[in-house]
C-alpha positions in Angstrom: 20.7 -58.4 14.0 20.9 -59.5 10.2 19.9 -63.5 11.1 18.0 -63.0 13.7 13.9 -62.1 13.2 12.2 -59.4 15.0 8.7 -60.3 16.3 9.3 -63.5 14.7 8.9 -62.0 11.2 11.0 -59.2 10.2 14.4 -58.9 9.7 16.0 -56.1 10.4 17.9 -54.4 7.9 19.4 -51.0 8.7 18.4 -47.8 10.9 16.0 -45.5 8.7 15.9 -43.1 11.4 16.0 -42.6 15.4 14.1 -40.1 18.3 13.7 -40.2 21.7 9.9 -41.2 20.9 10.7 -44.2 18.7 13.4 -45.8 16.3 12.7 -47.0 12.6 14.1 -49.6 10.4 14.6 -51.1 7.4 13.2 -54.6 7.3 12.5 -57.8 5.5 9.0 -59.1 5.4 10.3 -63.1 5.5 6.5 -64.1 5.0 5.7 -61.7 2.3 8.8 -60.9 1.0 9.0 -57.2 1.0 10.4 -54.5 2.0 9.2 -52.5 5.2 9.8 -50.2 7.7 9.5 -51.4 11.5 8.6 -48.7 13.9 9.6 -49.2 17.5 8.7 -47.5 20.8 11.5 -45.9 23.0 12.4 -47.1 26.0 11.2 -43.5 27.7 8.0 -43.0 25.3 4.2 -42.3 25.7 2.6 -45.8 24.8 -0.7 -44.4 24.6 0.8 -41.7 22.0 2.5 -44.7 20.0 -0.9 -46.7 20.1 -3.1 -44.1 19.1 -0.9 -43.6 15.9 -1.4 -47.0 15.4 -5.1 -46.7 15.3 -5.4 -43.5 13.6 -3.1 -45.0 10.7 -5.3 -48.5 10.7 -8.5 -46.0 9.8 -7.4 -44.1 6.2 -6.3 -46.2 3.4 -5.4 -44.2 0.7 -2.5 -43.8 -2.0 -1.6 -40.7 -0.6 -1.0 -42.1 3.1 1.3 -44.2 4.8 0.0 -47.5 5.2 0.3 -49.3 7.8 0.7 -53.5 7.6 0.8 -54.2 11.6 1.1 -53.9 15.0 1.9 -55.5 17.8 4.4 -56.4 21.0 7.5 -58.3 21.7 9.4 -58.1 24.6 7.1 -55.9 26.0 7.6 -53.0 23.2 4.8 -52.1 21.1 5.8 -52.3 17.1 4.5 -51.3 14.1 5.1 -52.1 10.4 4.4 -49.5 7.9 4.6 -49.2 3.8 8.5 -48.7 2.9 8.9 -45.4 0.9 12.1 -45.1 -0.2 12.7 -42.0 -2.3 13.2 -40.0 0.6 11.2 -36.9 1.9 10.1 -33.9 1.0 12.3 -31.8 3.3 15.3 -33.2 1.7 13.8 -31.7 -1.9 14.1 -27.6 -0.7 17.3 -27.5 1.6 18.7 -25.9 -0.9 17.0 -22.6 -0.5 15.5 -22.4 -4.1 11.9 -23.3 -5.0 10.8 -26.4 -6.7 10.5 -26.7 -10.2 6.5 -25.9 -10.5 5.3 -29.0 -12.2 6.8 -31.1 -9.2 5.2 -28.5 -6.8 1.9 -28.4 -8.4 2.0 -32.8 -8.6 3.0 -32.8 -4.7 0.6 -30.7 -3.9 -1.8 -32.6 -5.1 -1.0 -35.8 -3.8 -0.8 -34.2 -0.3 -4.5 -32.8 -0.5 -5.8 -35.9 -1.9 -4.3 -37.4 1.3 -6.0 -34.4 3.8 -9.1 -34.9 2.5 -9.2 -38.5 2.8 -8.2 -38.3 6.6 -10.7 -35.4 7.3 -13.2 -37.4 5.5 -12.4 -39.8 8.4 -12.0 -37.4 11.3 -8.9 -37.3 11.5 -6.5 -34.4 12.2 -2.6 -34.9 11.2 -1.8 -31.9 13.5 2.3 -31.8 12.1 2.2 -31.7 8.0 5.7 -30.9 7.2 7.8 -31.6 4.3 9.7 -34.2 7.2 6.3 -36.0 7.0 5.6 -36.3 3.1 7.7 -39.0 1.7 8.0 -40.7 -1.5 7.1 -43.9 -2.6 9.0 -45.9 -5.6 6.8 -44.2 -7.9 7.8 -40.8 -6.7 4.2 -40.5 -5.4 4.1 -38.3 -2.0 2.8 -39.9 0.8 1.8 -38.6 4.3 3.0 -40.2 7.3 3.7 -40.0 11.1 0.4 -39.4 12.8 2.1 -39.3 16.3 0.3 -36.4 17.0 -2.9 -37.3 15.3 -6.2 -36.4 16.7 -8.9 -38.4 15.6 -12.7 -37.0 15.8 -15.1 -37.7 18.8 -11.7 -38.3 21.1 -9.8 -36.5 23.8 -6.6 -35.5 23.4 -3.2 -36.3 25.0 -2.3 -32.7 26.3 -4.0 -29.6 28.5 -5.9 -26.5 26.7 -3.0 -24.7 26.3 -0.5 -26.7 25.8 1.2 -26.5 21.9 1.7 -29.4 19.9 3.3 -29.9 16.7 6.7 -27.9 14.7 7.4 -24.2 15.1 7.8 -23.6 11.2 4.3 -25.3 10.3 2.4 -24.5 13.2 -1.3 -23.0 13.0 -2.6 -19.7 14.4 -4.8 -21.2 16.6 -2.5 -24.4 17.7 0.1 -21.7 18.7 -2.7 -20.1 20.9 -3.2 -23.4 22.5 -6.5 -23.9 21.3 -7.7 -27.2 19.5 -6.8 -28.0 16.0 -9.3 -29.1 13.0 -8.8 -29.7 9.6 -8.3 -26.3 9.1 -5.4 -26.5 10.8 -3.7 -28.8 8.5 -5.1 -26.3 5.9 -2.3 -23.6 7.3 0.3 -26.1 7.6 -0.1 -27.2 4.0 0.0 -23.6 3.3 3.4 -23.0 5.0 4.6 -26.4 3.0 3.2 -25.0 -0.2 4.8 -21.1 0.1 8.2 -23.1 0.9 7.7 -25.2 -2.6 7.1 -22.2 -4.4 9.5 -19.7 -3.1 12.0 -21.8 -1.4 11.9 -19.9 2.1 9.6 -20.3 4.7 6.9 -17.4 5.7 8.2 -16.7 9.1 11.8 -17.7 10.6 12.8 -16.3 14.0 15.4 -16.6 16.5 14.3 -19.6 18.4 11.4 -21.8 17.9 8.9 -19.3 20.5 9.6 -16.3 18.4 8.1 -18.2 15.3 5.2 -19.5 17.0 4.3 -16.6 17.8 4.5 -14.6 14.5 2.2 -17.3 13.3 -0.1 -16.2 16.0 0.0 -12.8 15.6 2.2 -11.7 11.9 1.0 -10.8 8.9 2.8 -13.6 6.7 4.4 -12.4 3.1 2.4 -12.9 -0.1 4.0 -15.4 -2.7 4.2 -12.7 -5.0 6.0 -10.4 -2.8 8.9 -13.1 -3.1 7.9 -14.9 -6.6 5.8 -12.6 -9.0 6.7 -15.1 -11.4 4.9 -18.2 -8.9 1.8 -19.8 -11.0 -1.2 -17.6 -10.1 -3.4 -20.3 -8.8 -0.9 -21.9 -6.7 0.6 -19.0 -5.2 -3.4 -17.5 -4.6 -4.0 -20.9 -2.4 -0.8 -20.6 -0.6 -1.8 -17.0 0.5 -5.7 -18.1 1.0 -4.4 -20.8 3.1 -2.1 -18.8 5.7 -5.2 -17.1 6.8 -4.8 -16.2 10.8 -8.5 -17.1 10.9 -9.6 -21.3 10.7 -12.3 -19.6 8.9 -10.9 -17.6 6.1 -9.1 -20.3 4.9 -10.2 -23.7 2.5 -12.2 -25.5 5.0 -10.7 -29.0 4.4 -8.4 -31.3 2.7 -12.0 -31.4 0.0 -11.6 -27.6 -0.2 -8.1 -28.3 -1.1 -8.3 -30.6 -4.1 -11.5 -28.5 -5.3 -9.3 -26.0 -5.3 -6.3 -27.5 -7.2 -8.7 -28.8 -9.9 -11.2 -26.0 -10.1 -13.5 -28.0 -9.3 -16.6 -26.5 -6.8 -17.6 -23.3 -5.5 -14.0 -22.8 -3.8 -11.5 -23.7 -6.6 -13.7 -21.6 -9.3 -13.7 -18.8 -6.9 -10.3 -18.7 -6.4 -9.3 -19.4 -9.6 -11.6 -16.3 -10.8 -10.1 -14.2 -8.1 -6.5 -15.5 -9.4 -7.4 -14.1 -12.7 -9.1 -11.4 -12.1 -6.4 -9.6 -9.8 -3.9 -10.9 -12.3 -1.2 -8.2 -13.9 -0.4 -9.8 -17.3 3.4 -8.2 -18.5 2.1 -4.6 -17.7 5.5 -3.5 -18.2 5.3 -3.7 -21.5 1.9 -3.6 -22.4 1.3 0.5 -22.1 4.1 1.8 -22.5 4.3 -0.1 -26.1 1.3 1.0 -27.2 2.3 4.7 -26.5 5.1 4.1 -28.2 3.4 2.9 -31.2 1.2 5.8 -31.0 4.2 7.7 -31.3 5.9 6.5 -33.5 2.9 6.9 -35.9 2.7 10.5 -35.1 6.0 10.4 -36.2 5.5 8.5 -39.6 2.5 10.7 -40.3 5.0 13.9 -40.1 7.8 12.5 -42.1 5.3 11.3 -45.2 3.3 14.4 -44.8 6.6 16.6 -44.8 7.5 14.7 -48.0 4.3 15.3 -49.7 3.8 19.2 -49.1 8.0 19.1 -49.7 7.2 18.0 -53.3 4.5 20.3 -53.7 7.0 22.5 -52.9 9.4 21.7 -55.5 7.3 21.3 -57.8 5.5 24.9 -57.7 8.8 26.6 -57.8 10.4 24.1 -60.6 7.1 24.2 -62.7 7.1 25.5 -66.3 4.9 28.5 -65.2 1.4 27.2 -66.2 0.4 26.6 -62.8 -2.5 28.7 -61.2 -1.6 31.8 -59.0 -0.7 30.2 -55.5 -3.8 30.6 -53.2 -3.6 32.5 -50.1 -3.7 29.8 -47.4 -3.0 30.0 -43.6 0.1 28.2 -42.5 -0.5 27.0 -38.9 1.6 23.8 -37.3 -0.5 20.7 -36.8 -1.3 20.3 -33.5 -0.6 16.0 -32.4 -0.7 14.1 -29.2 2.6 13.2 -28.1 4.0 12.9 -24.5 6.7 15.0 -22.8 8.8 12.1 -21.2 11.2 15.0 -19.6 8.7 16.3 -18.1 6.1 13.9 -16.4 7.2 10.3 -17.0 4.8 8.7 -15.0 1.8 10.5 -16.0 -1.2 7.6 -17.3 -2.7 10.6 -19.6 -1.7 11.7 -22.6 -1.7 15.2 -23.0 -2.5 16.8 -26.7 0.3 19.9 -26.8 2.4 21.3 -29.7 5.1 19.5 -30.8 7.6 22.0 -29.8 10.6 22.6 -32.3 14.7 21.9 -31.6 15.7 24.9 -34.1 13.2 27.8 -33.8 10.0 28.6 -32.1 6.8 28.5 -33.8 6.3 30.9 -36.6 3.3 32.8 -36.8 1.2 32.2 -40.0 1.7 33.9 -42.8 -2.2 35.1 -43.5 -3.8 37.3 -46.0 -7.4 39.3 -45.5 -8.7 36.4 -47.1 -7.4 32.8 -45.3 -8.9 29.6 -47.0 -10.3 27.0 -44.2 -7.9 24.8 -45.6 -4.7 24.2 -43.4 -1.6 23.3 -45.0 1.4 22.4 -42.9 4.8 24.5 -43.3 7.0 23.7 -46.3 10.5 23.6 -47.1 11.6 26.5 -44.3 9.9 24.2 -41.7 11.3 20.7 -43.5 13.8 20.1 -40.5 11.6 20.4 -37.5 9.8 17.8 -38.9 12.7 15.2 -38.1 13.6 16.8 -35.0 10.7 15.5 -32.8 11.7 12.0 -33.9 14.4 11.3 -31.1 11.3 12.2 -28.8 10.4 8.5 -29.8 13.3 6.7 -28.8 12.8 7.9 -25.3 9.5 7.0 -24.5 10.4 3.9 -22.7 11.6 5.3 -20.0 8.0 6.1 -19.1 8.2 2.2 -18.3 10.2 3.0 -14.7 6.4 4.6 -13.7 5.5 2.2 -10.4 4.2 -0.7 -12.7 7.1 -2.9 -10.9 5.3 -3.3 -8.1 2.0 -4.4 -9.7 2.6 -8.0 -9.1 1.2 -7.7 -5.7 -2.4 -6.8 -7.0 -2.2 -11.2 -7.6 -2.6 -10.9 -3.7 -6.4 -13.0 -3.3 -8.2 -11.0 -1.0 -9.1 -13.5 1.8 -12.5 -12.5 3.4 
């Protein structure tokens, strides 16, 4: 097979990849001198399938697509020659369970939308997106390909209403249902690819490939925040805008798609807004810090204001006896917000209460017929108490265990 030319042309290098619809190899372009791949039709295969993938290929030409070089017959088996990509596929990228590293997802995501649009531009419907189907060129660019199941505008289609087309993991609402797909329908399945990138699982997995068609007929599919709170706001808000059950709650298009991704257009600054809007930025820390600085000040106030009426103190009772007659004052404990974290450690208010004291219950004022309207906080016997509260402090964040884990999911977009 080495020596001898296929279709006169091509050598034939080495298997790329083999079905029971067609075979693909490796070849030499003896004219041109490149690399390609050689696409052949299986003995048992639709032709009219084959050659409408031919055709639907020959109308996009785009960086983001597969191109395709030529087609033709020998030996009665139709042929074509497509672009040779030979980094590989996407699905080879997440076997491994574990999301991409965002910056690859957020660049391959792009490419592939860049590649929807183009073909919906054109009428054309890809029908199976799946990470099988994006490959990579030299470059590491990601390329769409395999339009086997294509549907191209203003043309019938190869199967009966009712009959499903395309793969159980990636398949839209509506193809499940056996009804027809548009470029909506793409839309889901690049949702499906997209929540996989991000969180490394897919949205609905099943027993047997039935079970999951249906759940993406009729389930409810997770949020990307429910299993990445971390996942970059905007990508994870298209994801969920894009598993919408209904064709028209999700981005219309491939268009939609890239507006989206650059925030460009009514769509991609509505989401985006939405995305920030609904956003929870680190609310684990945020409240519960500033109550605790709010504490803690309370605190600080005490201590220094403890020192101060402690050296008035001393100083009265150490003085050389020229100071005035002490005045009859009322000696009443400063009332100061703090919170009770024993008691309600979830509570958003902030009560104001009495600090209570660790060594003896309030003491009643000591008051003459006269009081001043000046209060003056308890001296030396009340020094103590004034340090006692301060563990109160050290506490406070356990007040951070209040419900705020679950916030992430407020990132949910809201998909009308």
């Amino acid at each position: 097979m080495a020596t001898e030319l296929f279709a006169n042309r091509y050598r034939l290098l080495e298997p790329l990849g083999r079905g029971s619809m067609s075979a693909v190899w490796l070849a030499e372009d003896t004219e041109l001198g490149r690399r390609v791949a050689v696409k052949t039709l299986g003995p048992a295969a639709d032709r009219q399938r084959f050659t409408r993938e031919a055709r639907a290929v020959a109308a996009v030409a785009h960086p983001n697509i597969c191109a395709l070089y030529d087609y033709g017959e020998t030996d009665g088996r139709p042929f074509m020659v497509l672009e040779y990509l030979p980094n590989g596929s996407l699905e080879e990228l997440i076997t491994s369970g574990k999301p991409l590293p965002d910056e690859d997802t957020a660049r391959i995501a792009a490419d592939v939308a860049a590649g929807l649009a183009h073909a919906h531009a054109r009428g054309l419907v890809h029908r199976d997106l799946k990470p099988a189907n994006i490959l990579f060129d030299g470059e590491g660019r990601a390329k769409i390909a395999d339009f086997g199941i294509a549907r191209m505008g203003g043309t019938g289609t190869l199967t009966e209403a009712g009959t499903v087309l395309g793969t159980a993991s990636y398949i839209s609402p509506e193809q499940a249902a056996g009804e027809p797909a548009g470029p909506a329908s793409d839309v889901y399945s690049f949702g499906v690819v997209l929540f996989r990138m991000l969180t490394g699982r897919l949205p609905f997995v099943g027993h047997n490939a039935m079970e999951v068609v249906r759940m993406h007929r009729d389930d409810p599919p997770p949020t990307v925040a429910e299993l990445r709170p971390d996942a970059p706001p905007t990508l994870a808000a298209l994801a969920d805008h894009s598993l919408a059950k209904s064709p028209e709650a999700r981005p219309a298009d491939g268009a939609a798609l890239v507006a989206t991704l650059r925030g460009e257009g009514d769509a991609g600054r509505t989401l985006i807004a939405e995305t920030e809007a609904t956003r929870v930025l680190p609310p684990r820390q945020g409240p519960a810090r500033r109550r605790a600085l709010v504490a803690i000040a309370v605190a600080a106030a005490t201590l220094l204001s403890g020192g101060i009426v402690l050296a008035y103190a001393l100083t009265r009772e150490t003085g050389d006896g020229s100071s005035p007659p002490p005045t009859t004052t009322a000696l009443t404990i400063p009332t100061v917000p703090t919170e009770q974290s024993t008691t309600a450690p979830t509570t958003t208010a902030e009560p104001t209460t009495t600090r209570e004291q660790t060594t003896a219950p309030t003491t009643t004022a000591e008051t003459t017929t006269a009081p001043t309207t000046t209060a003056v906080p308890t001296t030396v016997p009340t020094l103590p108490t004034t340090t006692a509260p301060l563990p109160t402090t050290t506490v406070l964040p356990t007040t951070t265990t209040a419900p705020e884990t679950t916030t992430p999911e407020t990132t949910t977009i809201s998909v009308p």
